[in-house]
TORKOL-4160 file (C-alpha; in steps of 0.2 Angstrom, whole numbers, padded with zeros to 4 digits, m for minus):
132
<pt num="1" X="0059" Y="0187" Z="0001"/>
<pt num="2" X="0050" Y="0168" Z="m0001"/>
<pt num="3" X="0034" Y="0177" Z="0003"/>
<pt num="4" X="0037" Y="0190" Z="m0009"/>
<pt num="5" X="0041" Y="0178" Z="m0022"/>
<pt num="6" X="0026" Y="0168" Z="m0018"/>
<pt num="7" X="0014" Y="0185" Z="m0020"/>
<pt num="8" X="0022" Y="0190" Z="m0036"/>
<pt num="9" X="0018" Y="0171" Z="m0043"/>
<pt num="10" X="0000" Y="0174" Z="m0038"/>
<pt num="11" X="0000" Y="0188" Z="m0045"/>
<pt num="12" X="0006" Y="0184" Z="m0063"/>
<pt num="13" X="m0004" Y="0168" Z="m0065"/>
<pt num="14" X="m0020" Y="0181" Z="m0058"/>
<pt num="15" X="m0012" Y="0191" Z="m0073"/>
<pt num="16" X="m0012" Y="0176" Z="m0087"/>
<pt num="17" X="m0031" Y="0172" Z="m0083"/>
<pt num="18" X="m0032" Y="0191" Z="m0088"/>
<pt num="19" X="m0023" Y="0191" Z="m0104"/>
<pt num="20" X="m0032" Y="0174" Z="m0110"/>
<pt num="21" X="m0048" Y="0182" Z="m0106"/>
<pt num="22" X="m0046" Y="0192" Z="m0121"/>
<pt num="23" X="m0046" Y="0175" Z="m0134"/>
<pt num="24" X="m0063" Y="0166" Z="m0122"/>
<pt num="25" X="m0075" Y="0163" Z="m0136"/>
<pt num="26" X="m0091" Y="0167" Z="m0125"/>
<pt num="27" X="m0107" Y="0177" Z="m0130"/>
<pt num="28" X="m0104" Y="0195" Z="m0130"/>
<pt num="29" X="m0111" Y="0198" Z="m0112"/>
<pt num="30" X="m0104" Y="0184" Z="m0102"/>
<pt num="31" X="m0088" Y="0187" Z="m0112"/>
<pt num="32" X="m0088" Y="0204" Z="m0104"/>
<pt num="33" X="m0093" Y="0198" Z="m0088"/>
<pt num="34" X="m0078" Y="0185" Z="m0087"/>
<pt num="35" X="m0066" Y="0197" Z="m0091"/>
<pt num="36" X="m0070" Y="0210" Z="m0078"/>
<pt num="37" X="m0071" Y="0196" Z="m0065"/>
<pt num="38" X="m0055" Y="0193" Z="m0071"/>
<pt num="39" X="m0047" Y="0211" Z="m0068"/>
<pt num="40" X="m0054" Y="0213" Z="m0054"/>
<pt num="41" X="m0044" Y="0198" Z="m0045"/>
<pt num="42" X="m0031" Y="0201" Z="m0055"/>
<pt num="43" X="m0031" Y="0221" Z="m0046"/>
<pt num="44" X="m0029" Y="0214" Z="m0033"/>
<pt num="45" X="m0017" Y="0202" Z="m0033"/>
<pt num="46" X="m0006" Y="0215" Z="m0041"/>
<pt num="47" X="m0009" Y="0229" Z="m0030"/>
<pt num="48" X="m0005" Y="0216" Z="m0013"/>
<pt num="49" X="0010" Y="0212" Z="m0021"/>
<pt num="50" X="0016" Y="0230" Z="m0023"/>
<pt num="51" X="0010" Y="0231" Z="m0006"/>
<pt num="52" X="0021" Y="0216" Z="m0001"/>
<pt num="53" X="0035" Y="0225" Z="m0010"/>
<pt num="54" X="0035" Y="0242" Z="m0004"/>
<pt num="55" X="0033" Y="0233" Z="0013"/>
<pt num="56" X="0050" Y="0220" Z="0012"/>
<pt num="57" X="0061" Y="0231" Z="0000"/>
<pt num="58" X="0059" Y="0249" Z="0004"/>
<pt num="59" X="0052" Y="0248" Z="0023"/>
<pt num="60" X="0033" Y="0257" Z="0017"/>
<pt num="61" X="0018" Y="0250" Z="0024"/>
<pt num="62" X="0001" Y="0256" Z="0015"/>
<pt num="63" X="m0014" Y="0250" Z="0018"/>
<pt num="64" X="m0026" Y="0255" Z="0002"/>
<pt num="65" X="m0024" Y="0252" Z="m0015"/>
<pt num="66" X="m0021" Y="0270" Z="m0020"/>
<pt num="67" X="m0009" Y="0272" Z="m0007"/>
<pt num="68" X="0002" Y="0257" Z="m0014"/>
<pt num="69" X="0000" Y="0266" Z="m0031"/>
<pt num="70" X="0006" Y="0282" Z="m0023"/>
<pt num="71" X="0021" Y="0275" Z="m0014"/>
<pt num="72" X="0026" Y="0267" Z="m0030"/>
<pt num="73" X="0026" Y="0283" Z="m0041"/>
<pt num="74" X="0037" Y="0290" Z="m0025"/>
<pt num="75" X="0052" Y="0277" Z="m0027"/>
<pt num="76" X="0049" Y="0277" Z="m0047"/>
<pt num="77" X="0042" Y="0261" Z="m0050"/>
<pt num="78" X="0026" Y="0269" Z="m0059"/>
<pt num="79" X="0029" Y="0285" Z="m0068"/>
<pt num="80" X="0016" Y="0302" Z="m0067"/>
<pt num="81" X="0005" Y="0294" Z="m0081"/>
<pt num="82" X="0004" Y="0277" Z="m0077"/>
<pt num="83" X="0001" Y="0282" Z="m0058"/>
<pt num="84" X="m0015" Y="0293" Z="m0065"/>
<pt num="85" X="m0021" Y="0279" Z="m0074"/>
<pt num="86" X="m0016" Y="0265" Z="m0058"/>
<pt num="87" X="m0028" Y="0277" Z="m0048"/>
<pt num="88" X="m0043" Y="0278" Z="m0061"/>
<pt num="89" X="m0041" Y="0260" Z="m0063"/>
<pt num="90" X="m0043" Y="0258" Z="m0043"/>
<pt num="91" X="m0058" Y="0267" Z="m0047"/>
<pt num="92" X="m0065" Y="0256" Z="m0059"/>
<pt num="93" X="m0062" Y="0241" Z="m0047"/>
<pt num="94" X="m0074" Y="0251" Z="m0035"/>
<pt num="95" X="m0085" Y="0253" Z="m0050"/>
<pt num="96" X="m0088" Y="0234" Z="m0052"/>
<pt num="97" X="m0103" Y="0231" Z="m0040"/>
<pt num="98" X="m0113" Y="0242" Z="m0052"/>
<pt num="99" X="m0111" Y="0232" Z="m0067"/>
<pt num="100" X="m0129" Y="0230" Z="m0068"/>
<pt num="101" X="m0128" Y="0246" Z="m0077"/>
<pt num="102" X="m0127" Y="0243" Z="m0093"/>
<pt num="103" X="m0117" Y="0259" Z="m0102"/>
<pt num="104" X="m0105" Y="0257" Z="m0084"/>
<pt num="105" X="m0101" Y="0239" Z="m0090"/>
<pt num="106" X="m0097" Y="0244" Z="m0109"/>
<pt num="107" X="m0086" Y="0258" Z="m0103"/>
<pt num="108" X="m0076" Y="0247" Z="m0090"/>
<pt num="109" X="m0075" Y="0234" Z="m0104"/>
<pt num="110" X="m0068" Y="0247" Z="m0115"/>
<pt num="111" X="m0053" Y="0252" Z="m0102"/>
<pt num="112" X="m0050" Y="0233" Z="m0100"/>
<pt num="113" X="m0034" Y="0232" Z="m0113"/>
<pt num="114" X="m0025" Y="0246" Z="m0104"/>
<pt num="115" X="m0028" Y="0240" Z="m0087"/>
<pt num="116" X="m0021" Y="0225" Z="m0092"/>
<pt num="117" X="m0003" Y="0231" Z="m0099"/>
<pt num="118" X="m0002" Y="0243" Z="m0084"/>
<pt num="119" X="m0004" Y="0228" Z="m0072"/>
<pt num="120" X="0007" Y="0220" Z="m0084"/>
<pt num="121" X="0021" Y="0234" Z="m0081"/>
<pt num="122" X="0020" Y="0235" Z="m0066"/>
<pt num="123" X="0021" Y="0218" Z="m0058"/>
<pt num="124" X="0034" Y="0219" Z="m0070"/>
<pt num="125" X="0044" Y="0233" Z="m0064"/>
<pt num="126" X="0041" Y="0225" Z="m0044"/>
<pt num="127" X="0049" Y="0208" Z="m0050"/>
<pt num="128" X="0065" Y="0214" Z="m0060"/>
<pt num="129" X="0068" Y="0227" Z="m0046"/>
<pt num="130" X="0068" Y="0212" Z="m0033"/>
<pt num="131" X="0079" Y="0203" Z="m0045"/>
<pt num="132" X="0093" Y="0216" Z="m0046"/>
């Protein structure tokens, strides 16, 4: 459980970066710019440690983002909805490489609020279930 724990703490400072991302005074592009960066570590770390979790509390090994996100939805940690919006956001990870497209940018930036309270849930969810 230490190395859980130890995930789950670099998980939610990945997670504050993300939140103070949104108060940066910045110009408009590299603002953008900063806070993607920052979701994309911050996806990361998040879906590792449900990783690690499913992995030390339920005995599930899965290898890919989308199949933590799965296995998640099947013990109940993310409901129907938020596992739909878990997998687009796994998608928009992927997306990031292409950022020199500008409209792509704009729209990931767009998404970035909900991204971060569903991270934000379900780290969340991972940590109060360990500490039942």
């Amino acid at each position: 459980m230490e190395r859980l724990n130890q995930v789950f703490s670099v998980a939610q400072r990945a997670l504050q970066t993300l939140v103070e991302a949104q108060t940066v005074c910045l110009p408009p592009r590299e603002l953008r710019d900063v806070r993607i960066l920052r979701f994309v570590y911050t996806f990361e770390a998040v879906w590792k440690a449900a990783k690690r979790f499913l992995l030390e509390v339920h005995g599930l090994d899965n290898a890919s983002p989308k199949g933590c996100m799965r296995a998640c939805h099947e013990i109940g940690l993310l409901d129907e909805a938020e596992t739909a919006h878990a997998l687009g956001m796994a998608d928009d990870r992927n997306l990031v490489v292409h950022l020199y497209n500008e409209a792509l940018a704009v729209a990931l930036e767009s998404r970035l609020a909900g991204h971060t309270a569903l991270l934000a849930r379900w780290l969340d969810s991972m940590v109060q279930r360990v500490g039942e």
